[in-house]
C-alpha positions in Angstrom: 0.0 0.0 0.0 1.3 3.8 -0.8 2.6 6.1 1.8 2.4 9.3 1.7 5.6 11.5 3.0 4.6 15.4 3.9 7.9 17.6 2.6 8.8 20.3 5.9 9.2 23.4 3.5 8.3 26.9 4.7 6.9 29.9 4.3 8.4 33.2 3.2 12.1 30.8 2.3 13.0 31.6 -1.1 15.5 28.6 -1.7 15.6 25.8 0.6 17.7 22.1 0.7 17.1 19.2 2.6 18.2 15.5 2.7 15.6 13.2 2.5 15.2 9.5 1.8 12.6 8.4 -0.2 12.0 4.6 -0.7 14.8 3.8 1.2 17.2 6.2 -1.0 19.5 8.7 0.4 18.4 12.0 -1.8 18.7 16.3 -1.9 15.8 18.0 -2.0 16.2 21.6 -3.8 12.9 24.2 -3.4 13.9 27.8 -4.8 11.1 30.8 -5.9 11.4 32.3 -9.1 10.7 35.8 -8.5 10.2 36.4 -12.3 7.7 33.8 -13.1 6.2 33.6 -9.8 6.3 30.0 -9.4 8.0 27.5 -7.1 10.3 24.9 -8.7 12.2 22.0 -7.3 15.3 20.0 -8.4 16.7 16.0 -6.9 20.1 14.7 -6.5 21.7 11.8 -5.3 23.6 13.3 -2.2 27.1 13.2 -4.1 25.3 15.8 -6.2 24.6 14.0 -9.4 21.4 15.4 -10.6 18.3 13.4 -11.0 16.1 15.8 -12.2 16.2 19.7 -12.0 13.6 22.9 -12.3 10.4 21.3 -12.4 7.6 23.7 -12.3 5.1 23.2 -9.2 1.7 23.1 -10.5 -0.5 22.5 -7.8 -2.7 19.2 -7.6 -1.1 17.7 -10.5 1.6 14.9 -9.7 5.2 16.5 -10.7 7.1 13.6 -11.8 4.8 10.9 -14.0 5.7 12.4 -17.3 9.5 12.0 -16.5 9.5 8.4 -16.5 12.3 8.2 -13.7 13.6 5.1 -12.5 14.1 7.1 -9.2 12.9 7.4 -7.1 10.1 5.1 -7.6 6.9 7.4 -6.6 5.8 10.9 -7.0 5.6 14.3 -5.9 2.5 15.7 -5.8 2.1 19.8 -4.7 -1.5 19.9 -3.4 -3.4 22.5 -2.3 -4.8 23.0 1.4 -8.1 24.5 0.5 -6.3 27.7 -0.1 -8.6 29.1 -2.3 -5.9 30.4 -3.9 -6.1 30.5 -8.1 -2.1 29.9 -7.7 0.4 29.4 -5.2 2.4 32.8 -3.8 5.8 33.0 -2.3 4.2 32.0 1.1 2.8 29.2 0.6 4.8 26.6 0.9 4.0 24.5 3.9 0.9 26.7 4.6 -1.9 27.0 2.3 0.4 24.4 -0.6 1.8 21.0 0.9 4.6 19.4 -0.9 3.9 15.6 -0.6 5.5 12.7 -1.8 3.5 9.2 -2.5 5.3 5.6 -3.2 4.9 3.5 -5.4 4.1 0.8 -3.1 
């Protein structure tokens, strides 16, 4: 049965890293803001920095990595929002109003 992993982002933080592991692999986590478009976008690495996938747009309620056809990690990202109201996500709403969650494959 799928799990699904809540992301801790936050509010107000234009560009944040983390660590994570997602089934059962050791991965970075990049969030950054573009000020320009006004959209958030994220990027994956193994942790020795080799990129997985980089500057995917966060469109809300739609799952982020399907079209990709990655062989990791094996689930998805989906960025969903909390009954915002909101037409589109702003600078502050990650981890507020716009959860970043991740669902396995199994």
């Amino acid at each position: 049965m799928a799990t699904v992993l809540k992301i801790p982002l936050d509010a107000g933080i234009a560009d944040q890293q983390m660590d994570i592991t997602l089934d059962k692999k050791p991965l970075t986590l990049r969030v950054t803001w573009n000020e320009y478009g006004q959209y958030w976008y994220f990027s994956l690495s193994e942790r020795n920095g080799e990129s997985i996938i980089d500057g995917i747009k966060m469109v809300k309620d739609t799952f982020l990595l399907k079209r990709y056809q990655l062989s990791s990690p094996e689930g998805d990202f989906i960025f969903m929002d909390n009954y915002s109201g909101k037409e589109r996500p702003d600078f502050y709403s990650l981890g507020n109003d716009h959860l970043l969650l991740y669902r396995t494959k199994y």
